[in-house]
Each structure stands twice: as C-alpha cells, then as structure tokens.
C-alpha positions as CSV (number, residue, x, y, z in Angstrom):
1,X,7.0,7.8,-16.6
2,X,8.4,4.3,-16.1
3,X,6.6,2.4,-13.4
4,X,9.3,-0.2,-11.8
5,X,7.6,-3.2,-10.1
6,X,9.6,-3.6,-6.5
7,X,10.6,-7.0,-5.8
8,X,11.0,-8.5,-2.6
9,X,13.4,-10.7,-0.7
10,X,11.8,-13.5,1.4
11,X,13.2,-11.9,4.2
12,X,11.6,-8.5,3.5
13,X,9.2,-7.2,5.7
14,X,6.9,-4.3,6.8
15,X,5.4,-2.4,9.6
16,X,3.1,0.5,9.6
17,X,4.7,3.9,10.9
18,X,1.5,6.5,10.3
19,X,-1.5,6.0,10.0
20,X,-3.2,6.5,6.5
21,X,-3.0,10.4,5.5
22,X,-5.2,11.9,2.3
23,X,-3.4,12.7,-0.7
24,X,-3.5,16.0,-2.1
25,X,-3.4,17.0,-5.8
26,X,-2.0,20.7,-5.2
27,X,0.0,22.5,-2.7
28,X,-3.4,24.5,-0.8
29,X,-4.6,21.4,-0.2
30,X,-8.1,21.9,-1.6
31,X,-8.4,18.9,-4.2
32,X,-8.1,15.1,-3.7
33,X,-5.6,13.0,-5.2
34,X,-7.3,10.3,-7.3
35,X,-6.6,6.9,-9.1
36,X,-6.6,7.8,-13.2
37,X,-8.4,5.1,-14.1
38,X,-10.6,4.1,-11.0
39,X,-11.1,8.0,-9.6
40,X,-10.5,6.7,-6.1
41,X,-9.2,8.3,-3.5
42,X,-5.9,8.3,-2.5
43,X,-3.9,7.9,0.9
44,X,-0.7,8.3,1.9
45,X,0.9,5.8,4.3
46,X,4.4,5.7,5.6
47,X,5.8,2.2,5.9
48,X,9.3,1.2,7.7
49,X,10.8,-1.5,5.3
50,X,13.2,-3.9,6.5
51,X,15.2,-6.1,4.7
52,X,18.5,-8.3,6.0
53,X,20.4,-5.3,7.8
54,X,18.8,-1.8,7.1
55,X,15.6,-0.3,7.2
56,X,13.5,2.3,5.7
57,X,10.9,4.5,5.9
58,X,8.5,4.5,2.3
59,X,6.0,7.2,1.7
60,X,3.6,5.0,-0.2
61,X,0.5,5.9,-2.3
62,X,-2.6,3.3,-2.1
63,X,-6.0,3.9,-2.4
64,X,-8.5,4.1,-0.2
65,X,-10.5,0.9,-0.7
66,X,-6.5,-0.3,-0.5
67,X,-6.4,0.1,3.5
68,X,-7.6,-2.2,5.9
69,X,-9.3,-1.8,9.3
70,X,-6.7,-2.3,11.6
71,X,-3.6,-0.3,10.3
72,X,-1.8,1.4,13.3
73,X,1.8,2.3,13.8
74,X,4.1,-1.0,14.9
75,X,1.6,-3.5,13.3
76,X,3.3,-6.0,10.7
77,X,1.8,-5.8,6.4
78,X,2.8,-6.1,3.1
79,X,2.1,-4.3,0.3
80,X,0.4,-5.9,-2.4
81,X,1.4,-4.9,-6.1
82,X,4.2,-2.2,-5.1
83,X,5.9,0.0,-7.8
84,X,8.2,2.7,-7.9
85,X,8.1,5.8,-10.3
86,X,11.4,7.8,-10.4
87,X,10.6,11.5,-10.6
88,X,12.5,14.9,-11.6
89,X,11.3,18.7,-11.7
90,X,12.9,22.0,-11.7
91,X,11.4,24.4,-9.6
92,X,12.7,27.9,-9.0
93,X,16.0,27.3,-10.8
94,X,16.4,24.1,-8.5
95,X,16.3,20.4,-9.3
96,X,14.4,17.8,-7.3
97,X,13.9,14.0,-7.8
98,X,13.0,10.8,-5.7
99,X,10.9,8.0,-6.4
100,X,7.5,7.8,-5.4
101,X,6.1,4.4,-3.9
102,X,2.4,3.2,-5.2
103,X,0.8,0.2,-4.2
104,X,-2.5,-1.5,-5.3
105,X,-3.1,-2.5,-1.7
106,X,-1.9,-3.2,2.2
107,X,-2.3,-6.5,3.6
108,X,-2.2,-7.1,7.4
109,X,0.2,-10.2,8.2
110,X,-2.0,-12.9,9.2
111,X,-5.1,-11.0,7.4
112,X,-6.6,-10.3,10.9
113,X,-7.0,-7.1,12.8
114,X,-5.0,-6.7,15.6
115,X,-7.6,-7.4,19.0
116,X,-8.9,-3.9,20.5
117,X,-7.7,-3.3,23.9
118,X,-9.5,-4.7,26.8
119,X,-10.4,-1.9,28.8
C-alpha cells in the first residue's frame, strides 16, 4: 500500500477531540493492534484539524510510547511524522475505502502538559 506523507500549511493546526483509544486487530476485539516492525502497541486518537477555513476530524493511528501525558480533549498538538494510506475492500458484495491516518508521534504545543486543576 502507498504510504503518502501529509504536508502541512503553516497555518495548520490541531487539537485533541478523544482521548487515546486501543487499537484492535479484529472485529471481537480480543487482539492488539501492533507496529510491524517495533511490536508496539497501538492507539487510536481522534484529532480536529484545522487549516485556513475548514476543519476536520482525523482518526489517527500512533503508538503508544507516541502519546504524551497530558492529551485531553480541546488541548492544542501536532503530529509528528503523519502519513496517509488510502484503503479499499469488498465486503459482502459491497465496496468500502477511506484513508487511514498514522503518525510516528503527538506533540503537545508548547511541549508542556497542560497544569492540573487547582482543586
């Protein structure tokens, strides 16, 4: 499959809408999803992109050594090292495709945590 390396505009930017989910290798939801080559675990992390006038939300892949302390919905990142792989299957008579988002790591802007609430 061809891996696409997503480039960014200066004025891209990120922000966190879920917190880190584990990814799963089959539908039951019994085995992990791992890096190939490193046999990490993998997470799942949905990520609202905006760039000039619109915004999306990303499903993106990274692995678990990937996320930082800190990640929690409305806080500003950037991915580090983010490609896309375009997909296609037939399933049931049915064709589905998309593009699934990987990236080597996320990045808080500013590279601190966000202060814990004073209580």
């Amino acid at each position: 499959m061809a891996r696409i390396r997503v480039g960014l505009l200066p004025s891209s930017s990120f922000m966190v809408g879920t917190l880190p989910v584990p990814k799963y290798a089959d539908a039951e939801k019994t085995k992990f999803a791992v890096d190939r080559e490193t046999g990490e675990k993998l997470y799942t992390i949905t990520l609202f992109f905006m760039e000039d006038d619109r915004a999306e939300a990303l499903k993106v892949s990274v692995p678990e050594s990937g996320l930082p302390n800190g990640l929690k919905p409305g806080v500003p990142v950037m991915p580090v090292e983010l490609f896309a792989t375009p997909w296609a299957r037939m399933f049931n008579g049915q064709l589905s495709d998309g593009v699934a988002y990987r990236a080597e790591r996320v990045d808080l802007i500013g590279g601190l945590a966000p202060a814990a609430d004073a209580a």
